[in-house]
C-alpha positions as protocol buffer text, in pm:
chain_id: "A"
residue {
  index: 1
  type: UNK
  ca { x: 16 y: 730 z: 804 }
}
residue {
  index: 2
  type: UNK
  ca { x: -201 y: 417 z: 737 }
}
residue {
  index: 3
  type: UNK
  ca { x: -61 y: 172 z: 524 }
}
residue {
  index: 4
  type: UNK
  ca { x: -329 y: -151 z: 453 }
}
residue {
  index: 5
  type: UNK
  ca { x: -142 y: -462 z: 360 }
}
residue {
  index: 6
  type: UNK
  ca { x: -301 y: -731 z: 145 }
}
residue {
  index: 7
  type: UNK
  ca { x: -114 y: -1047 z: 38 }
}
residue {
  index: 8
  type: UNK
  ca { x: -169 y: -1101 z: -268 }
}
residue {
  index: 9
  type: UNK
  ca { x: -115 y: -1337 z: -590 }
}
residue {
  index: 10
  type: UNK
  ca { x: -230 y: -1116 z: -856 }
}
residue {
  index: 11
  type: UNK
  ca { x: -318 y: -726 z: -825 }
}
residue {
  index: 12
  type: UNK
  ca { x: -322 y: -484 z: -1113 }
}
residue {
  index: 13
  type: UNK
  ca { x: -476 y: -103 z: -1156 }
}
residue {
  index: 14
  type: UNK
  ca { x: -663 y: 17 z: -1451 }
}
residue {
  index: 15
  type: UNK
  ca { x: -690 y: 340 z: -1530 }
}
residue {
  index: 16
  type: UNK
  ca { x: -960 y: 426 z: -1773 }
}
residue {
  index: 17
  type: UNK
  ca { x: -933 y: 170 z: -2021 }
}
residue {
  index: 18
  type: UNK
  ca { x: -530 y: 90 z: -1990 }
}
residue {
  index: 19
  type: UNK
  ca { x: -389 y: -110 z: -1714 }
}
residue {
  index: 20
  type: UNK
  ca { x: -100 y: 114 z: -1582 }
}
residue {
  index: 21
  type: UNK
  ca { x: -5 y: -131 z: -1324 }
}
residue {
  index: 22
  type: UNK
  ca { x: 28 y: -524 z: -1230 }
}
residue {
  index: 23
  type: UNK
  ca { x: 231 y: -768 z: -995 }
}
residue {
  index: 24
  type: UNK
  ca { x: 215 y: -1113 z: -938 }
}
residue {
  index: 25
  type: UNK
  ca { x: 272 y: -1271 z: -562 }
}
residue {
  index: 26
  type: UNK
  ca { x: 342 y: -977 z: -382 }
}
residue {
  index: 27
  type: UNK
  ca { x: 129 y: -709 z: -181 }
}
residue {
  index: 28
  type: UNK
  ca { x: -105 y: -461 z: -264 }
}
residue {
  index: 29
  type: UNK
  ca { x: -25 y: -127 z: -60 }
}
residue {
  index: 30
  type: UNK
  ca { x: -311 y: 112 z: 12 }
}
residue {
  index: 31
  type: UNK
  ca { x: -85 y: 449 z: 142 }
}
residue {
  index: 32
  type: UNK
  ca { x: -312 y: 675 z: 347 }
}
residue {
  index: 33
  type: UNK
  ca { x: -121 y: 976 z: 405 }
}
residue {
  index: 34
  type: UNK
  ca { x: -261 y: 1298 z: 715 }
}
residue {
  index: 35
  type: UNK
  ca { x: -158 y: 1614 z: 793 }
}
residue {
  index: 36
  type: UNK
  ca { x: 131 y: 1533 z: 999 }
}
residue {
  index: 37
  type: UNK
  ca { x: 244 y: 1288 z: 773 }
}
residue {
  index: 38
  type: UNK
  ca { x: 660 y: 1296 z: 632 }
}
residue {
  index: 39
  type: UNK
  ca { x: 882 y: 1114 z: 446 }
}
residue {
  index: 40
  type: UNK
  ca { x: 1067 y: 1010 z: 736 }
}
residue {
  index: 41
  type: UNK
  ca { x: 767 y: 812 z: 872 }
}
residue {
  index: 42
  type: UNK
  ca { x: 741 y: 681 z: 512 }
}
residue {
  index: 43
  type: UNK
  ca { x: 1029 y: 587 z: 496 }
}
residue {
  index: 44
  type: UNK
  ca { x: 991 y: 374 z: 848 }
}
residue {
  index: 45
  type: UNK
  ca { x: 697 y: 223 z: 730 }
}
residue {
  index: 46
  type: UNK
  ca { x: 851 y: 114 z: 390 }
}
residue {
  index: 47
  type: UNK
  ca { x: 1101 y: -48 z: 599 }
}
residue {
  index: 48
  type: UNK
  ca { x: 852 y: -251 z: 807 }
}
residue {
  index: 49
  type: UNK
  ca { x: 677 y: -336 z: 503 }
}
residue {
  index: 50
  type: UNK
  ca { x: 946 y: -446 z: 358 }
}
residue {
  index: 51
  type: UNK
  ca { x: 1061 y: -657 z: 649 }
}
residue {
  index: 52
  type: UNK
  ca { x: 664 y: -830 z: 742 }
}
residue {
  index: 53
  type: UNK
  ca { x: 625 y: -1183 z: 707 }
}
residue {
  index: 54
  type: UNK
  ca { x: 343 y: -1273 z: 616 }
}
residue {
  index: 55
  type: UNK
  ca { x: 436 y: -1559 z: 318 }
}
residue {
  index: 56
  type: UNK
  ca { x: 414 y: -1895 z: 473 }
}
residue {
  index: 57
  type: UNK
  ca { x: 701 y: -2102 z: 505 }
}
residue {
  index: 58
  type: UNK
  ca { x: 738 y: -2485 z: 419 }
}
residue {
  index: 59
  type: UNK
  ca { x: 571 y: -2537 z: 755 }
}
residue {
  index: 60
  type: UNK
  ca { x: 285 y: -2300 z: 685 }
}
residue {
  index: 61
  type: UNK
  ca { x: 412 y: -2055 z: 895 }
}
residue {
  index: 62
  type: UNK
  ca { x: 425 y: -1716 z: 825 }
}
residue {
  index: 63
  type: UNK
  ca { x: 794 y: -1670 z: 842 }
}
residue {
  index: 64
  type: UNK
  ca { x: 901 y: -1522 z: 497 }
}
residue {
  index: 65
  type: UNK
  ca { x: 881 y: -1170 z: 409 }
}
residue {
  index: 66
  type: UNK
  ca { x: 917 y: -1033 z: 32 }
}
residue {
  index: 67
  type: UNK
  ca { x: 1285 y: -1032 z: -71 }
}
residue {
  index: 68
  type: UNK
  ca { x: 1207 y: -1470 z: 61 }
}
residue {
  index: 69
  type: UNK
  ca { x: 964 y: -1521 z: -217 }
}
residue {
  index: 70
  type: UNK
  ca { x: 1085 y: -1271 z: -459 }
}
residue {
  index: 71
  type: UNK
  ca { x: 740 y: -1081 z: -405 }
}
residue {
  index: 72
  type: UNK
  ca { x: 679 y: -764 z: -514 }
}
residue {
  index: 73
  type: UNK
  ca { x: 409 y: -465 z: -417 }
}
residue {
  index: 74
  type: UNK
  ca { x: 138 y: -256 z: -611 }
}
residue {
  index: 75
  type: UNK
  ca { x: 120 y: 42 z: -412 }
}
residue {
  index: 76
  type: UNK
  ca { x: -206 y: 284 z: -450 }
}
residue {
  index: 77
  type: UNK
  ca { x: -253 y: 605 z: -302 }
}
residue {
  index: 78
  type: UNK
  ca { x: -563 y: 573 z: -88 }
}
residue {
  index: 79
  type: UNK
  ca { x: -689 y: 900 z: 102 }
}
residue {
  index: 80
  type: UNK
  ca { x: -1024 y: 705 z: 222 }
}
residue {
  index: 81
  type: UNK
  ca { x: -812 y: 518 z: 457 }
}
residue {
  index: 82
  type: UNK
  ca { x: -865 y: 829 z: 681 }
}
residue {
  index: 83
  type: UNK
  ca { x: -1254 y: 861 z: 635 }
}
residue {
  index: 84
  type: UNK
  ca { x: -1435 y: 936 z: 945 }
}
residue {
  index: 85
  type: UNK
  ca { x: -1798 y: 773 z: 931 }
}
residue {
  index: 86
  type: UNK
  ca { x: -1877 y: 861 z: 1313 }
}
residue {
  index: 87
  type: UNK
  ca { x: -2145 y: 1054 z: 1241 }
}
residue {
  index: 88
  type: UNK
  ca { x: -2420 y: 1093 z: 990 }
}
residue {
  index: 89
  type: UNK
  ca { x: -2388 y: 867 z: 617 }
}
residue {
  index: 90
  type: UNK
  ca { x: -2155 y: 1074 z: 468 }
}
residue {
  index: 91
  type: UNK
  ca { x: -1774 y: 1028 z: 554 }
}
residue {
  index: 92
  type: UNK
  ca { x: -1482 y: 1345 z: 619 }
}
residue {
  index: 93
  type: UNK
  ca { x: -1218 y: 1317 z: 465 }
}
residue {
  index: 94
  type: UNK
  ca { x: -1078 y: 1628 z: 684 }
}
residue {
  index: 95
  type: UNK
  ca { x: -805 y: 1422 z: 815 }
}
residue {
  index: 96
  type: UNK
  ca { x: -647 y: 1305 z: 532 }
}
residue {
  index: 97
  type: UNK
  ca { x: -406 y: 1513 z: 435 }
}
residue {
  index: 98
  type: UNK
  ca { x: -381 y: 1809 z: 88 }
}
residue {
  index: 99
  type: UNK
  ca { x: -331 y: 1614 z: -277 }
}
residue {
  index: 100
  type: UNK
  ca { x: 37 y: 1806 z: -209 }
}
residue {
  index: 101
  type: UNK
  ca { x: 134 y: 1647 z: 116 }
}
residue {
  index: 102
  type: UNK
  ca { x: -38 y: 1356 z: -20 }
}
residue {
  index: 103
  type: UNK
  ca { x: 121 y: 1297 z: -303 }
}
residue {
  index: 104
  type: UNK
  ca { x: 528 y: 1389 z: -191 }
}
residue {
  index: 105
  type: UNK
  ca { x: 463 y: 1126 z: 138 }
}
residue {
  index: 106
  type: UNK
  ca { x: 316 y: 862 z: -71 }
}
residue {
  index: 107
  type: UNK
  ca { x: 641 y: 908 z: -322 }
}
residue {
  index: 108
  type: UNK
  ca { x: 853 y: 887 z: -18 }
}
residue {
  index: 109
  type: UNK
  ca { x: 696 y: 560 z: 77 }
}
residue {
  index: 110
  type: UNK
  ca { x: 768 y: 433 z: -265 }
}
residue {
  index: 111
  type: UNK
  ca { x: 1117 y: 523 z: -330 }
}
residue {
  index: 112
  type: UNK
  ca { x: 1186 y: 413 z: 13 }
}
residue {
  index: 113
  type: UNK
  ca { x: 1050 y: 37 z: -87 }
}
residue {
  index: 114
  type: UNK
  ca { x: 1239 y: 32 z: -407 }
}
residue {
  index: 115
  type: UNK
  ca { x: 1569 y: 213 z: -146 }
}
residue {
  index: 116
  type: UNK
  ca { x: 1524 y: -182 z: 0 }
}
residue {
  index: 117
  type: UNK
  ca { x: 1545 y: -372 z: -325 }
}
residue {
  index: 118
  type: UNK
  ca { x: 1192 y: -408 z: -344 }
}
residue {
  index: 119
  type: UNK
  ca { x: 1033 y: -383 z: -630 }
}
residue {
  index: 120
  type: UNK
  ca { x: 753 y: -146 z: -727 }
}
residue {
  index: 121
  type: UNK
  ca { x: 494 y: -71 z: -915 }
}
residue {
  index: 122
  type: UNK
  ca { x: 242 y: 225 z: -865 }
}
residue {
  index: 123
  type: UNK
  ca { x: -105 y: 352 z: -929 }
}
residue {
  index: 124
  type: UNK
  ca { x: -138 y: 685 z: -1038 }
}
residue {
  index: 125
  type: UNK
  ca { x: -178 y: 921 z: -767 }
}
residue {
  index: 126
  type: UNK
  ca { x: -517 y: 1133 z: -766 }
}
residue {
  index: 127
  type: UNK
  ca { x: -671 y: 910 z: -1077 }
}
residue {
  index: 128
  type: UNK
  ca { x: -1006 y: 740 z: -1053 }
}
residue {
  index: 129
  type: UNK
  ca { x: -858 y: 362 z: -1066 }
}
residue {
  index: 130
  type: UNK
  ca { x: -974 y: -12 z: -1050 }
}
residue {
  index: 131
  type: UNK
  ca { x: -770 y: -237 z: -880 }
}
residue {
  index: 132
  type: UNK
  ca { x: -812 y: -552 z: -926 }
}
residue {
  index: 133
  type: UNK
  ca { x: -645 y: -826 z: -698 }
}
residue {
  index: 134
  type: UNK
  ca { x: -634 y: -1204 z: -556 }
}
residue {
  index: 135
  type: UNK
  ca { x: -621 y: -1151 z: -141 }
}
residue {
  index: 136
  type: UNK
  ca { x: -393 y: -1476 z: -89 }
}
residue {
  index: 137
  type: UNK
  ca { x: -506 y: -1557 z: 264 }
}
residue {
  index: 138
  type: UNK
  ca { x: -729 y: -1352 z: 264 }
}
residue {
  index: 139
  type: UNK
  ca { x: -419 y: -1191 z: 466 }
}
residue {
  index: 140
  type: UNK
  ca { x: -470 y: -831 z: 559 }
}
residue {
  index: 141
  type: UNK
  ca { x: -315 y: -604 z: 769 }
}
residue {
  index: 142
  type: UNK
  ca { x: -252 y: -238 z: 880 }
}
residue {
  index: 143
  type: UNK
  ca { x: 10 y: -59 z: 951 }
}
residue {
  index: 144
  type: UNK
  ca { x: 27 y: 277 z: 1102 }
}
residue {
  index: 145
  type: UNK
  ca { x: 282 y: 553 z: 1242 }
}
């Protein structure tokens, strides 16, 4: 499981023409879900997300994680986080994992965020969407397990 980490100020995700989705200071959480993928390690990962600091303190440091700041995270299913570009121009997506598996680990990962008090707001899974977002930092950063 890949989970890419952006701080953010602003992110939101537009579906079409409606915005189904939007968060102020927070992160925005691209899930990346393969075949051996389970709630379990969702669930993990939802509690290091949770727990990263990455805000800066009054020093500058970053020493405050989300519950610190009252942040909150935009979490979008993202399959292309497993593309594999090795060879030729077109990626393979062969080890992400099925919309199914896809789709019931990325829920885990959510309900395991919100499980810590944070809160959430989602894409929707499988949709063509536009996310728009502020990288506060830029700070990114991936997590995997």
């Amino acid at each position: 499981m890949r989970i890419l980490i952006q701080r953010v100020s602003r992110a939101s995700v537009t579906v079409g023409h409606q915005r189904v989705a939007a968060i102020g200071r927070g992160y925005l959480a691209l899930v990346g879900v393969t075949h051996d993928d389970t709630a379990a390690r969702a669930s993990k990962l939802a509690a290091k997300a949770a727990r990263l600091r990455i805000f800066e303190d009054a020093a500058g440091l970053m020493n405050l994680a989300l519950a610190d700041v009252g942040g909150e995270v935009l979490a979008v299913s993202q399959f292309t986080l497993y593309a594999d570009a090795r060879k030729g121009n077109r990626p393979s997506f062969t080890d992400a994992a099925r919309p199914e598996q896809g789709e019931a680990v990325y829920e885990a990962f959510v309900a395991a965020l919100r499980a810590a008090g944070v809160p959430v707001q989602t894409g929707i899974f499988g949709a063509h969407m536009r996310v728009d977002l502020v990288n506060d930092g830029p700070v990114t950063i991936l997590l995997e397990g």
